[in-house]
N, C-alpha and C positions, 0 to 999 in steps of 0.2 A: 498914907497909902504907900508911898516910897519903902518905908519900914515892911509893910505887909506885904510887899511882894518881891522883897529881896536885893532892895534897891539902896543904896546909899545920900543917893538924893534923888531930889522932886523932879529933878530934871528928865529923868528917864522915864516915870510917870504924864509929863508935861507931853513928852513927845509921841509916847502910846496915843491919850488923847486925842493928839491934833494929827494923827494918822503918818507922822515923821517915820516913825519907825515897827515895824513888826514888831506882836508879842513873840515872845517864846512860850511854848508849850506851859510853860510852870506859870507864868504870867494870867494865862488863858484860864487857868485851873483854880488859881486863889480868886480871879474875876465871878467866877461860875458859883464858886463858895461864897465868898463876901456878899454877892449878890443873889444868891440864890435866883442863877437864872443859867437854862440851859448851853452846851454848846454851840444847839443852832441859833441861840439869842444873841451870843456873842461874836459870831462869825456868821452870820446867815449866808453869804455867798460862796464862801471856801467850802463850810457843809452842804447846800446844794451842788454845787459844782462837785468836791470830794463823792457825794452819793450817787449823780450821775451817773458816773467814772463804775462805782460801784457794780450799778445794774448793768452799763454795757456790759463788764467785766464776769457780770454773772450768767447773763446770756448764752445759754449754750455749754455752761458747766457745772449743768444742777449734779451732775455724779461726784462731785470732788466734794461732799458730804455724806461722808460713809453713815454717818447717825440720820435714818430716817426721819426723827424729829426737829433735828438740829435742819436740816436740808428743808424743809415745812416752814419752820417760823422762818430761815432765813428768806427763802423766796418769798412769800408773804408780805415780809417786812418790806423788800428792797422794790416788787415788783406788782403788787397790788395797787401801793402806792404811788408809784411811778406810771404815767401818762404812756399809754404801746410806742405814740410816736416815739417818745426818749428813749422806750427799751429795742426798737428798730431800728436803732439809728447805727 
């Protein structure tokens, strides 16, 4: 596993693991491949918490999507989903 994600020893693997130490992004990426499992599988709280962040942040700036469709799927996506309580917060 150490080899497959760029790692010299097992040590830095070991520590992932047992939550010692943060992945890096690249870490995150070959986990998602190897495993054939999503982002939010691998970080469920960072991407909760990151999506949050999201919809507050979209709130009131549906015009900063000059593409009609683009502006559609993303509120959709972020805001449909998302519970009003969180998106008035």
């Amino acid at each position: 596993m150490a080899h497959l994600l760029g790692n010299k020893t097992p040590y830095v693997v070991s520590r992932l693991e047992n939550q010692a130490r943060k992945p890096c992004l690249n870490a995150v990426i070959v986990y998602c491949i190897l495993f054939d499992v999503s982002l939010e599988e691998i970080i469920p709280g960072l991407y909760k918490e990151t999506r949050g962040l999201v919809a507050k942040r979209l709130k009131g700036k549906e015009s900063m999507f000059s593409n009609h469709k683009a502006r559609e799927r993303v509120l959709q996506k972020f805001c449909d989903e998302m519970p009003a309580s969180k998106l008035l917060v």
